[in-house]
C-alpha positions in Angstrom: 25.3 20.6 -18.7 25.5 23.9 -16.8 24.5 24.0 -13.2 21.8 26.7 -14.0 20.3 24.5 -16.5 21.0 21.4 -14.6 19.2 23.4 -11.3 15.8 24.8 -13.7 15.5 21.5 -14.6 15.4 20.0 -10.9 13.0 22.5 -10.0 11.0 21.7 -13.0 10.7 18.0 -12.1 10.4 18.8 -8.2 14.1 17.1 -7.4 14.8 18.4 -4.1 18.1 19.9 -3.5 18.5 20.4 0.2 16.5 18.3 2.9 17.4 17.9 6.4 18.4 14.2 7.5 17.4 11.9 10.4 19.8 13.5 12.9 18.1 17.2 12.2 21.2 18.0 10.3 20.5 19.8 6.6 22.4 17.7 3.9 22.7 18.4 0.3 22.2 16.6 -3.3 25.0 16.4 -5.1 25.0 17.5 -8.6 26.0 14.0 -9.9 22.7 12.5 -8.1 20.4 15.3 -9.4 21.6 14.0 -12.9 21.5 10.9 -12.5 17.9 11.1 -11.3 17.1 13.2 -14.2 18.3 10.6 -16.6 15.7 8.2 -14.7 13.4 10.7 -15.6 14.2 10.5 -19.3 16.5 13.5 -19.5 19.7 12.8 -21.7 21.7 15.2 -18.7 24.8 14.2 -21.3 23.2 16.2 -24.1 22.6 19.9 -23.4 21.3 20.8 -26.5 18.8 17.3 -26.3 17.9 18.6 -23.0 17.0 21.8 -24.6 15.0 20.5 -27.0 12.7 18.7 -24.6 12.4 21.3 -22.3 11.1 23.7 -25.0 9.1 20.9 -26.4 7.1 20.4 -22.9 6.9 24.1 -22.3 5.7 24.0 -25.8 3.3 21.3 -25.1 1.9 22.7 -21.7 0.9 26.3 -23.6 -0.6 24.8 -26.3 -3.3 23.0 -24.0 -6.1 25.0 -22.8 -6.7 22.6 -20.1 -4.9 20.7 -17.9 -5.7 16.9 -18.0 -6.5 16.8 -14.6 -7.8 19.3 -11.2 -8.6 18.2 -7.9 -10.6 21.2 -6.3 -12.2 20.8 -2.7 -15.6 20.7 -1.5 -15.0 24.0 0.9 -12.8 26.0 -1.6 -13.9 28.3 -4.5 -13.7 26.7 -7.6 -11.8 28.3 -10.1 -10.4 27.0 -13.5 -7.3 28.2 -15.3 -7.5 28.4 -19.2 -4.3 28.9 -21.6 -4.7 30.2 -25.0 -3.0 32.1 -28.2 -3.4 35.9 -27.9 -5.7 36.7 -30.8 -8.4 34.3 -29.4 -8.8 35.9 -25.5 -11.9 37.9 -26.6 -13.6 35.1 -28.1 -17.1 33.3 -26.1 -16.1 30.3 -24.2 -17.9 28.2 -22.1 -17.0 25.5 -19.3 -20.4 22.9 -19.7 -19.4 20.5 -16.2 -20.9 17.1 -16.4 -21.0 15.5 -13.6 -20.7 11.5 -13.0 -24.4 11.4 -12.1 -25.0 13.1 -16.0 -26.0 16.4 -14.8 -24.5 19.8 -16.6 -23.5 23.0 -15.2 -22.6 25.8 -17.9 -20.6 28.8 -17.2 -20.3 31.4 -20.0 -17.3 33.5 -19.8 -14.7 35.8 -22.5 -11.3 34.7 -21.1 -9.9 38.6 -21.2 -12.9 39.9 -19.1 -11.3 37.6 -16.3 -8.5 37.3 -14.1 -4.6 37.4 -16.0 -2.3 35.1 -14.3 0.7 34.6 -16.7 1.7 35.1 -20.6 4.5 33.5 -21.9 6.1 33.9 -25.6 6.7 30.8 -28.1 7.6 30.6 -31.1 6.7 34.2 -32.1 3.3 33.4 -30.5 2.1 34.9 -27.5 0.0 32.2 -25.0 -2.2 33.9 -22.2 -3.2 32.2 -19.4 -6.6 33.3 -17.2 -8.2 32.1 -14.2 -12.3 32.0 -14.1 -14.4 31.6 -11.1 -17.0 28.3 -11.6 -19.6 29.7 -9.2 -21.4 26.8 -8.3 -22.2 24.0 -6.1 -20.3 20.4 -7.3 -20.6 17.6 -5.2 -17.5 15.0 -4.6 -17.1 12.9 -7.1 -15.1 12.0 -10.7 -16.5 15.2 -13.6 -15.6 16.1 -17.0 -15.2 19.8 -18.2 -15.5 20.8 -21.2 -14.3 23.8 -23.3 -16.9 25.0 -25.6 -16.4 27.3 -28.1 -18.8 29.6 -28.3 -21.4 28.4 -31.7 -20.0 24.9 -32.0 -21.3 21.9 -30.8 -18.1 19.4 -30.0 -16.4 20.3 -27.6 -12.6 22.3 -27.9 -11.1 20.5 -25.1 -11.8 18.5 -22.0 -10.7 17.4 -18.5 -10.9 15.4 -15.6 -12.0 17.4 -12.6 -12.7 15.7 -9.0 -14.1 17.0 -6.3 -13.1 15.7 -2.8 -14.1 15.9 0.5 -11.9 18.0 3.0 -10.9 15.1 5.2 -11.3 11.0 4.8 -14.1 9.5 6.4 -13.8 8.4 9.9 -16.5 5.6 11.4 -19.1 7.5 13.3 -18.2 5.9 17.0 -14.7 6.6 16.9 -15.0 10.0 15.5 -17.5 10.6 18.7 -14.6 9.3 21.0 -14.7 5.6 20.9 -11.9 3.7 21.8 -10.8 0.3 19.7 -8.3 -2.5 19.9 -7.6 -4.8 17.4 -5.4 -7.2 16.3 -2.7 -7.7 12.7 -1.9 -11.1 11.5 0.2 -11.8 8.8 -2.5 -13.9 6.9 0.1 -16.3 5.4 1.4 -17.4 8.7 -2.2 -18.6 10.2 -2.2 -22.5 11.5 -5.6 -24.2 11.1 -6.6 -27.6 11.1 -8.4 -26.8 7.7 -5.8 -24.7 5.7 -3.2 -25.8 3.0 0.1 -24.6 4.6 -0.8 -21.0 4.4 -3.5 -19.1 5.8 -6.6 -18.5 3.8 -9.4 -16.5 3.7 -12.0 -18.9 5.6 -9.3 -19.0 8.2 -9.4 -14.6 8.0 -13.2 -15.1 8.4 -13.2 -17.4 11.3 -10.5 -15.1 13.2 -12.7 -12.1 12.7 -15.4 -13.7 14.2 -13.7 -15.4 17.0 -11.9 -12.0 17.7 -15.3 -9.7 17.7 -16.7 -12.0 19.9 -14.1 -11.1 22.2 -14.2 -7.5 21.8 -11.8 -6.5 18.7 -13.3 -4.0 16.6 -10.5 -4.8 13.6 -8.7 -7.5 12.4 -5.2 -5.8 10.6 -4.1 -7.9 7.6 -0.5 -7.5 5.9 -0.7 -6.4 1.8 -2.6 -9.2 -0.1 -1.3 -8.4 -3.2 -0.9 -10.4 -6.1 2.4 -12.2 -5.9 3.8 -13.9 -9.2 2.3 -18.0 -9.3 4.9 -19.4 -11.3 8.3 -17.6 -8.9 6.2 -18.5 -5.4 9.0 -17.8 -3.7 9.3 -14.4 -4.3 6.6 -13.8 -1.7 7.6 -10.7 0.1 3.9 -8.9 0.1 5.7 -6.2 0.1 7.5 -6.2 -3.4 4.0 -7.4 -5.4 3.7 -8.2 -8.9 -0.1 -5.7 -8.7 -1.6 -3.7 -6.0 -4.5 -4.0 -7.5 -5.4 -7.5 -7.5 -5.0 -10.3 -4.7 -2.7 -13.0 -3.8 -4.8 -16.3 -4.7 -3.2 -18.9 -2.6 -5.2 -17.3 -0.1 -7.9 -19.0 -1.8 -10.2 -21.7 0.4 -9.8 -24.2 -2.4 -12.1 -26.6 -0.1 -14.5 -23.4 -0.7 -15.2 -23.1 -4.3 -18.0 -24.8 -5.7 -16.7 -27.9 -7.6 -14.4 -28.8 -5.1 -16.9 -31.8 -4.1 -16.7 -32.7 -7.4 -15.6 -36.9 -8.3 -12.2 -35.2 -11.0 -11.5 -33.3 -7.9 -11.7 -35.3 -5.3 -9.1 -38.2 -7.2 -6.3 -35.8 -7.1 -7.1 -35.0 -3.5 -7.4 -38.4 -2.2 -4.2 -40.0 -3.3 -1.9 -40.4 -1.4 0.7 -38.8 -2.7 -1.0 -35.6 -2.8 -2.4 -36.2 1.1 1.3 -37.0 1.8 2.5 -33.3 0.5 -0.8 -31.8 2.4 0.3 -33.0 5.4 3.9 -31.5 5.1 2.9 -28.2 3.9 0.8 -27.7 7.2 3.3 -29.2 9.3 6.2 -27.0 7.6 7.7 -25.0 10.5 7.3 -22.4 7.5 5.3 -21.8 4.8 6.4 -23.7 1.7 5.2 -21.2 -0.8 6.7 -23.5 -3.3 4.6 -26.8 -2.7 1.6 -24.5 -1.5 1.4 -23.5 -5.0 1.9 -26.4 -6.4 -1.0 -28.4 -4.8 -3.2 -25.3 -5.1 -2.6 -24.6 -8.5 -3.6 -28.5 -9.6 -6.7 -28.9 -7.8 -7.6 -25.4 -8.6 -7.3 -25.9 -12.3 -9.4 -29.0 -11.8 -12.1 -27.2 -10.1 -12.5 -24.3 -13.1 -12.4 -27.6 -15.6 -15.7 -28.5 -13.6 -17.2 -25.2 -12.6 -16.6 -24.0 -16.4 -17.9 -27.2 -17.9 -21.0 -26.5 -15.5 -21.8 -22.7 -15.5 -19.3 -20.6 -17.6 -20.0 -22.4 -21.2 -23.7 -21.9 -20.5 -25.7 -18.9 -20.1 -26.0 -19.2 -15.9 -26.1 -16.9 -13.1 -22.3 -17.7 -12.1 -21.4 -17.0 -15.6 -23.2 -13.6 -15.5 -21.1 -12.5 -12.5 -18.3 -14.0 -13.8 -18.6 -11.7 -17.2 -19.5 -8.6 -15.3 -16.1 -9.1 -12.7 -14.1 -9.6 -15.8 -15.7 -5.9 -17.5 -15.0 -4.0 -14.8 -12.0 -5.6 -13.8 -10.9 -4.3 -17.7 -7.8 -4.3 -18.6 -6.0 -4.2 -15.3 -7.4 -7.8 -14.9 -6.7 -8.8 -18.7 -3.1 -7.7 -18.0 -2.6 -9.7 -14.7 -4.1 -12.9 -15.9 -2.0 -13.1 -19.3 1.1 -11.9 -17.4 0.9 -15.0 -15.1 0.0 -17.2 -17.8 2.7 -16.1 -19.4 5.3 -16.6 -16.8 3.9 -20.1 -16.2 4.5 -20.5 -20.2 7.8 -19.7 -20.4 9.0 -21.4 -17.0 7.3 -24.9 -18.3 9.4 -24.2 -21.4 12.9 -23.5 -19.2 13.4 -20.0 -20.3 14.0 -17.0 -17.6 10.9 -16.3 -16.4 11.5 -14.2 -13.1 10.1 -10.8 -14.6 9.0 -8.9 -18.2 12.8 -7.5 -17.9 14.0 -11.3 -18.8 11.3 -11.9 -21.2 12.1 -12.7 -25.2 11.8 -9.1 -26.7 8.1 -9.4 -28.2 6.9 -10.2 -25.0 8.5 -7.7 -23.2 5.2 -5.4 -23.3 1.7 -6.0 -22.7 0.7 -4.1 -25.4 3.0 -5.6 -28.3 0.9 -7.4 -31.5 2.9 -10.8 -30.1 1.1 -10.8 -26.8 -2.2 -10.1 -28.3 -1.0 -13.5 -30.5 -0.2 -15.2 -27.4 -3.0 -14.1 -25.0 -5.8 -15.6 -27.8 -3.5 -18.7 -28.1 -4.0 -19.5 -24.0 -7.2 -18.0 -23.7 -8.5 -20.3 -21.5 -5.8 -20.5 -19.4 -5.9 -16.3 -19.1 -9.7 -17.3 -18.2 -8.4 -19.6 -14.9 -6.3 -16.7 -13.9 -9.1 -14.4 -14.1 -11.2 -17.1 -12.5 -8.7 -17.4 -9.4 -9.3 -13.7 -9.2 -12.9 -13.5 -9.0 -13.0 -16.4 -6.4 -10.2 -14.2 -4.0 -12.8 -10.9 -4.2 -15.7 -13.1 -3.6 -14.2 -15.1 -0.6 -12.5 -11.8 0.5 -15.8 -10.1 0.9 -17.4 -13.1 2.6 -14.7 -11.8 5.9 -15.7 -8.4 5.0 -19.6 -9.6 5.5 -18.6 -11.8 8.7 -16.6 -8.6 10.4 -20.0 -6.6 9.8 -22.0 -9.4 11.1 -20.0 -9.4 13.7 -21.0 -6.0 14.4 -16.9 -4.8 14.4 -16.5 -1.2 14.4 -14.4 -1.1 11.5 -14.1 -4.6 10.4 -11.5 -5.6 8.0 -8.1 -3.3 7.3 -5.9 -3.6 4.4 -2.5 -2.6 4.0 -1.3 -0.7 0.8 3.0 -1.4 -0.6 4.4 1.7 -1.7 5.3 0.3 -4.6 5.8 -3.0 -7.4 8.8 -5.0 -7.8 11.0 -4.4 -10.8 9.6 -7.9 -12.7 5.8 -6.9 -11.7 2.9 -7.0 -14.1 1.8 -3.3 -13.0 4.9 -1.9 -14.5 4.9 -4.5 -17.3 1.2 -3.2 -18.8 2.2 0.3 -17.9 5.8 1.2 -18.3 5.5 5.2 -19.5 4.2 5.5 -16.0 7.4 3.6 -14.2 10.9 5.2 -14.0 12.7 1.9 -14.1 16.1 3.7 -14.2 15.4 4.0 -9.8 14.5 2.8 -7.1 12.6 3.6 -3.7 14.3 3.4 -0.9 15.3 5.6 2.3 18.4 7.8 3.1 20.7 7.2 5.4 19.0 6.8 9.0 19.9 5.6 12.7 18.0 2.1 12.0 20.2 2.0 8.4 23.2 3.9 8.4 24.0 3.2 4.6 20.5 3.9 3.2 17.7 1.5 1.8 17.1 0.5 -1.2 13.7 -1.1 -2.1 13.8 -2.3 -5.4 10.7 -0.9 -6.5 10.7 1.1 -9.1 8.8 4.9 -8.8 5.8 6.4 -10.7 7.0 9.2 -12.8 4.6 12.0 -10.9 4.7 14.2 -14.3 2.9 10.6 -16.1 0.7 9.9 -13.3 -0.3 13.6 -13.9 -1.1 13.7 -17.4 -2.4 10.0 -16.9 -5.2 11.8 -15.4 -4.5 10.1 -11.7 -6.4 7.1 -12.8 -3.4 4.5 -11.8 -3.7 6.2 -8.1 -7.5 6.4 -8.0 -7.7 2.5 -9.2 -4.9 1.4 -6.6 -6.8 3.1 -3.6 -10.2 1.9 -4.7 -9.3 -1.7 -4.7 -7.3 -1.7 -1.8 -10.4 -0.3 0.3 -13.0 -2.8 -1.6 -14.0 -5.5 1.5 -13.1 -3.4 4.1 -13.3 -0.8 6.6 -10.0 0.7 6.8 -6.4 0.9 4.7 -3.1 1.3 6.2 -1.0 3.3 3.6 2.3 2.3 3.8 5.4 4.8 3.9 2.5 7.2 3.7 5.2 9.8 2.8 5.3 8.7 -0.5 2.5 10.9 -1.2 4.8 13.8 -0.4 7.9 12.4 -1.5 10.3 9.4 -2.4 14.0 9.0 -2.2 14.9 7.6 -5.5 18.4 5.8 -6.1 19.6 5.6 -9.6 20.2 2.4 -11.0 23.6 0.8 -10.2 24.2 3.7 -7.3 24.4 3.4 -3.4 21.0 4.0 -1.6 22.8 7.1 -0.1 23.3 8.9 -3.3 19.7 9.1 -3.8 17.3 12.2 -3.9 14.4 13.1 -3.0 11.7 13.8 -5.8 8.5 15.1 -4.8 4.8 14.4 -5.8 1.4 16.4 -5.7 0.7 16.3 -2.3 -2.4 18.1 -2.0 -4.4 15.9 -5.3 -3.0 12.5 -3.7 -4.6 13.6 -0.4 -7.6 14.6 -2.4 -8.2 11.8 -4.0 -7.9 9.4 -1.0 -10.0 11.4 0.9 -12.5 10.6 -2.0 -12.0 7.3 -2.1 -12.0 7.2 1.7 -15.9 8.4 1.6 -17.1 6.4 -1.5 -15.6 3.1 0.1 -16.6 4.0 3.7 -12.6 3.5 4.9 -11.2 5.1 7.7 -7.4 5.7 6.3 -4.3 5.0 8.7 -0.3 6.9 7.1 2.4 4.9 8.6 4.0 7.7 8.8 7.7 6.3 10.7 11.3 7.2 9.9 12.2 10.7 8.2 8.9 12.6 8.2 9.2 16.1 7.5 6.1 18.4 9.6 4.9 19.1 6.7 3.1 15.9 6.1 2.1 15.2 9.6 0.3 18.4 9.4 -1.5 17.2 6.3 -2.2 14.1 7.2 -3.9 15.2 9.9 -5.9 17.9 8.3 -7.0 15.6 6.2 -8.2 13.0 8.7 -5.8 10.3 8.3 -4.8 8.4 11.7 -0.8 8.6 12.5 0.8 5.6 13.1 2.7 5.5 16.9 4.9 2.7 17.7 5.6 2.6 21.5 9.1 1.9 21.3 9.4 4.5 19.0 8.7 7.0 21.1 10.8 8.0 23.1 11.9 11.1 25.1 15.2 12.8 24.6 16.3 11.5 28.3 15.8 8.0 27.2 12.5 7.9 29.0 9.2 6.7 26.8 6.6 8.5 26.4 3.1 7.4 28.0 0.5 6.1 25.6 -1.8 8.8 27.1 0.3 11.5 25.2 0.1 10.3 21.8 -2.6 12.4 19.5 -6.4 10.8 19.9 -6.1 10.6 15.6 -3.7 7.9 15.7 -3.3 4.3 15.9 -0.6 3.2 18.2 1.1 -0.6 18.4 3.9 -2.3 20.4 5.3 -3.8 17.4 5.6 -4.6 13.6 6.3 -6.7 11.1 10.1 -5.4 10.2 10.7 -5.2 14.2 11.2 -8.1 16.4 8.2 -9.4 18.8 8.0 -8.7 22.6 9.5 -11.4 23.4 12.3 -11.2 21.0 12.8 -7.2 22.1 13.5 -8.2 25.8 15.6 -11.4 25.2 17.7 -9.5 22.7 17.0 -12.2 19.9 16.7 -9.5 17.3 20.6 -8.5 18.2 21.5 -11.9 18.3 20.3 -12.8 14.9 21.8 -9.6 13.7 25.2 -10.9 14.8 24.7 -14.1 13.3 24.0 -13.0 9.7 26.3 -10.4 10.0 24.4 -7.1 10.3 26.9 -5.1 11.9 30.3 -3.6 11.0 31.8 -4.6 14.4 31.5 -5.8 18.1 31.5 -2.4 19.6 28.3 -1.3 17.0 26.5 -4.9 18.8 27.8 -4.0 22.2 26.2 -0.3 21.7 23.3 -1.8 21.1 22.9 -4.1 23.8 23.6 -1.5 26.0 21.1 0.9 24.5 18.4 -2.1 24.7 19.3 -2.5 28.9 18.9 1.4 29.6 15.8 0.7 27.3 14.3 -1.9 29.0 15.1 0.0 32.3 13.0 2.7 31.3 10.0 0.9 29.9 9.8 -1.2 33.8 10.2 2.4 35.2 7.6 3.8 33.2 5.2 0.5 33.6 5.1 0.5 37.2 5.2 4.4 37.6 1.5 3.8 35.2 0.6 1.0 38.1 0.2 -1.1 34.8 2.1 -4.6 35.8 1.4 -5.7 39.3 3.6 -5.3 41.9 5.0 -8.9 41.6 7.3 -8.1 38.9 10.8 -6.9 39.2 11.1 -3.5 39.4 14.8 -4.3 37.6 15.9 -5.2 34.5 18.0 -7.8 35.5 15.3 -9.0 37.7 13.0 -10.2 35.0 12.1 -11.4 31.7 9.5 -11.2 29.7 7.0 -13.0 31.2 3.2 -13.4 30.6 2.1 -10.2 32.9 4.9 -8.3 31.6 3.6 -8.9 28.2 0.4 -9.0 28.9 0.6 -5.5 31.1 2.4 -4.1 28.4 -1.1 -4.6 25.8 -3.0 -2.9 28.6 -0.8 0.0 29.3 -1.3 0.8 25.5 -4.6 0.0 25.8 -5.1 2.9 27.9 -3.6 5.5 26.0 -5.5 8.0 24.1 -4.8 6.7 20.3 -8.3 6.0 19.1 -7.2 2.6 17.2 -5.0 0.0 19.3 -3.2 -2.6 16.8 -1.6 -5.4 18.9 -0.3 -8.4 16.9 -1.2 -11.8 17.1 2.8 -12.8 17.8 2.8 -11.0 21.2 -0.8 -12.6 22.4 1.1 -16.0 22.0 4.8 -15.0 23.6 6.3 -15.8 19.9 10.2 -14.7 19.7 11.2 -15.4 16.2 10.4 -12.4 13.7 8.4 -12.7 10.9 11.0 -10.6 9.0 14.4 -8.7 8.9 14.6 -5.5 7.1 17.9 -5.8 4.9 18.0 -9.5 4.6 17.2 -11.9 1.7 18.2 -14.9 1.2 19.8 -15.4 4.9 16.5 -15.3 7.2 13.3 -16.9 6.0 11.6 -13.3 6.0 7.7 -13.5 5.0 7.2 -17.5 6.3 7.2 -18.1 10.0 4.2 -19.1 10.7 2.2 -18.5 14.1 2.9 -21.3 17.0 -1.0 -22.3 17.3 -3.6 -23.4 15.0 -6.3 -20.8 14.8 -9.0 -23.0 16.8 -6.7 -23.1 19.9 -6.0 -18.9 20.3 -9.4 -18.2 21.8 -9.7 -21.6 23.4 -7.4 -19.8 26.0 -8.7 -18.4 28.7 -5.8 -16.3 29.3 -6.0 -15.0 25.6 -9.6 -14.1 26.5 -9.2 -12.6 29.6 -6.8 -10.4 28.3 -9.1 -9.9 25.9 -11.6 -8.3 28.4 -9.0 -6.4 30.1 -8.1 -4.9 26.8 -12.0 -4.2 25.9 -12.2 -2.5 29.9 -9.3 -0.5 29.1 -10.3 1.2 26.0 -13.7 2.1 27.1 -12.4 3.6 29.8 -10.1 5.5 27.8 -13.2 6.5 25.7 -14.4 9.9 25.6 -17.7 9.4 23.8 -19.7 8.5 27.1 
């Protein structure tokens, strides 16, 4: 292929071919990349005359619609709609009849050569004009259909999806006033209680919300809850789900569900062998996803025996909210429920069972005659899965309803992947939309000198286009159901994702780009119909670009304290960061306070062999000293740690009111949301993951040190609970 054609088609596709890296320096795609990419793309790039043909046959394609499938149009802006159409029928009477969600119509008569020309283009010895005509009036926010009317007949010529969003996401009415919050993240699965089965659950979720609004928090910050796969529990990174849009089920109270108490239930329960594997899993130092599921998965399918036998086979109130979950859950839910069952299936039987890639060739999509065959075969088992699912929304909700009891500012916030894993059921019942010839991942960087790669495959943004952004709007609407705020993660991948081709090194990868502007759109939509303040972790490579959009559009930034930094070395106060941000000492991929100052993080690297060499470690360890230097200077400089402790690095560790001083100083800073996780309050060291490990650190398991009952049983937790609460109202502005 030519480089000309090779670079049309890049633009066409919106492959960047220049970007500047993480050290400021431009850098370049190389040819081989962009082709690559292409092919994930579904370009043959080895067939120029192929790649012809299906350029001229979308070109083709887009003339020959009138409409696009889909516009996203804001509140504040004129609306204006673009029609494309053969020459000879410009003078003929059109009209645009708008029917809103609500069911009310708006008609606007128009003859398309009267209005504004905007482009011709010649096909096939046909000329195609395209026209732009004002809408002048009023639509509220909210999902519409236009139609093309042809002027005298009654059906309509064409239609499409047109929403109209807000201009920014919706912010809580105290902290848009000036408020200032603090809150706590826990990674649900690693919450003790004397009650739970090994892994966090959601009674445990609502008894920390309630505990922690009673001592001031405003949020309680969970990690992705995503559905993971039941019969692989070990593949339990939340961040690599099997479907965004559903939830992880071992987070299930099984002692919850009605039917539970019931005398089938309680035999498997009380014997001993089953008490004797309770009693491990909550003892496990970490969570054993495997015998978790195991003894959730039993007594579960017990209970739906008895709660089916008792209200589903019968006409019954249960049943009727059963049915309507299931209708609106549609196929999304039908997909998810016979994907499970049908891992289950074939690892019972001993065949490969990871993911649909391994799966017997009938099988191998959702919508194949064969897995019609096989979903009507096991319906009743596809019923338990959708059971499981109903029970995690309803219990879910119950922590929503306790955080607004509560009287929490913003309650509960969830935390959206960027993507699916490769064997996931989202890609499985929608593979036109998934270019699983790539990978996300991240260029090269300071933090990972050789690139990332994810493993999750990318939405093909000219699909999710034509696909009327329904996948986008569905993932954003569940993730904000039962809560009062979402954390999008690598928020950039509204912008843009670096894909790596199959096979290739993350560093040959490319950026491709997506529609900014309708993404932002949408969730600004979604942000007001779900009543969710919206939070871009927006770390690593971030071009201006999206920073300035994000915050147009009213969605917090994400500030990580030992992130920034000045370039003398020195950090910067927390007072300096933007008011429409939420800032935190640490994460998830980063190690805790404790771990930071003690240098455990650097250790570990060392002992699974993260760095090249010993003078890469030794850099680091000095780095991390000068660090620590600076954050002492800049503590005591802020008067924030009392004069008691060592003014030197070498003077001190990281003692209780270093930590503890360290929460306040951020808690006076001007970021209206303060995030401070539950690992620091109780002086944890070991981290709850390492980016670019697998199998050689337990990453996604450790759980916390101290059943849930004992953390606000602490008086030193709660005072520095009130000294966090004094610190951000007097940071507020809203007085």
């Amino acid at each position: 292929m030519t480089d000309q054609v090779l670079q049309t088609l890049v633009e066409m596709r919106g492959i960047e071919s220049n970007y500047v890296d993480a050290w400021g320096k431009p850098a370049t795609i190389e040819s081989s990349s962009k082709a690559k990419l292409l092919n994930a793309l579904g370009y043959d790039t080895s067939d120029e005359n192929a790649v012809f043909e299906q350029m001229k046959s979308e070109t083709l394609r887009y003339w020959q619609s009138p409409l696009d499938p889909v516009q996203v149009s804001r509140v504040s802006e004129k609306l204006q709609f673009s029609i494309r159409l053969p020459i000879e029928l410009v003078n003929d009477t059109y009209s645009f009849v708008l029917t809103t969600e609500q069911g009310k119509t708006i008609t606007e008569t128009f003859v398309p050569v009267d209005t504004q020309l905007i482009n011709a283009a010649q096909l096939d010895e046909v000329e195609y004009q395209e026209y732009v005509i004002d809408f002048n009036h009023a639509v509220d926010p909210g999902y519409h259909t236009l139609s093309l009317m042809v002027e005298g007949d009654d059906e309509a010529f064409v239609q499409m999806r047109l929403i109209m969003a807000p201009d920014a996401c919706y912010m809580p009415e105290p902290v848009a006033a000036g408020k200032k919050i603090w809150g706590l993240s826990v990674q649900l699965y690693c919450v003790r209680s004397q009650t739970n089965w090994g892994i966090g659950d959601f009674s445990d979720l609502s008894r920390l919300v309630t505990d922690a609004a009673k001592n001031g928090a405003q949020f309680i910050g969970l990690n992705p809850i995503h559905a993971l796969y039941p019969a692989n529990p070990d593949a339990c990174s939340p961040y690599g789900p099997s479907s965004r849009r559903w939830l992880n089920f071992l987070y299930l109270d099984v002692t919850a569900i009605d039917g539970y108490q019931d005398p089938s239930v309680q035999q498997i329960i009380n014997s001993a062998e089953f008490k004797e594997k309770l009693a491990a899993a909550r003892a496990a130092e970490h969570v054993d996803y495997a015998a978790v599921a195991a003894l959730k998965v039993e007594v579960l399918t017990a209970i739906f025996a008895v709660y089916d036998k008792q209200y589903l086979s019968k006409t019954s109130r249960q049943k009727k909210a059963f049915d309507a979950f299931v209708e609106i859950g549609g196929e999304s839910l039908d997909m998810l429920a016979v994907y499970d069952v049908m891992q289950e299936h074939l690892k019972d039987a001993g065949e490969p069972s990871w993911g649909w890639p391994v799966f017997p060739e009938k099988f191998k999509e959702y919508h194949k005659p064969e897995v019609t065959k096989f979903a009507k075969k096991h319906a009743k088992r596809v019923r338990f899965y959708q059971f499981l699912q109903w029970q995690a929304a309803e219990q879910l909700e119950q922590a929503n309803q306790a955080a607004q009891n509560a009287g929490m500012t913003i309650g509960l916030y969830r935390d959206l992947a960027v993507g699916v894993s490769e064997g996931s059921a989202e890609i499985w019942g929608n593979k036109d939309l998934y270019c699983v010839k790539a990978s996300v991942g991240a260029p090269p960087d300071v933090l990972g000198p050789l690139g990332q790669n994810w493993g999750l495959p990318p939405m093909d943004p000219q699909r999710l286009y034509e696909q009327a952004y329904q996948p986008i709007i569905d993932l954003f609407a569940s993730n904000m159901a039962s809560a009062g705020a979402l954390r999008i993660d690598h928020v950039m991948a509204l912008l843009r994702l670096w894909w790596v081709p199959q096979g290739d090194h993350a560093r040959d990868g490319g950026y491709v780009y997506y529609p900014v502007d309708d993404l932002l759109g949408i969730l600004a939509l979604e942000s007001h119909r779900n009543q969710n303040l919206v939070i871009g972790e927006d770390l690593g490579t971030v071009p201006e670009e999206i920073r300035g959009k994000l915050a147009e559009n009213g969605i917090y930034s994400y500030r990580v304290f030992f992130f920034e930094q000045a370039e003398d070395g020195g950090f910067f106060s927390p007072s300096h960061y933007p008011e429409q941000s939420m800032s935190t000492l640490t994460t998830h991929d980063m190690p805790t306070l404790i771990g930071y100052w003690h240098c455990h993080d650097l250790e570990l690297g060392k002992e699974l062999e993260l760095y090249p060499d010993a003078e890469v470690l030794q850099s680091l360890y000095n780095s991390r000293h000068a660090d620590k230097q600076e954050i002492l200077n800049s503590l005591h400089g802020h008067h924030s740690i009392d004069d008691s402790v060592a003014r030197h690095v070498d003077e001190t560790s990281m003692t209780q009111a270093l930590n503890f001083g360290l929460q306040t100083h951020m808690a006076t800073g001007s970021s209206a949301l303060l995030s401070l996780q539950l690992e620091d309050w109780l002086q944890m060291d070991m981290p709850v993951n390492i980016p670019g490990t697998f199998d050689e650190y337990p990453n996604w398991r450790r759980k916390l040190t101290r059943n849930l009952e004992d953390i606000f049983a602490d008086e030193n937790l709660t005072a520095l609970a009130r000294r966090l609460t004094e610190a951000r109202k007097a940071a507020s502005t809203d007085k």
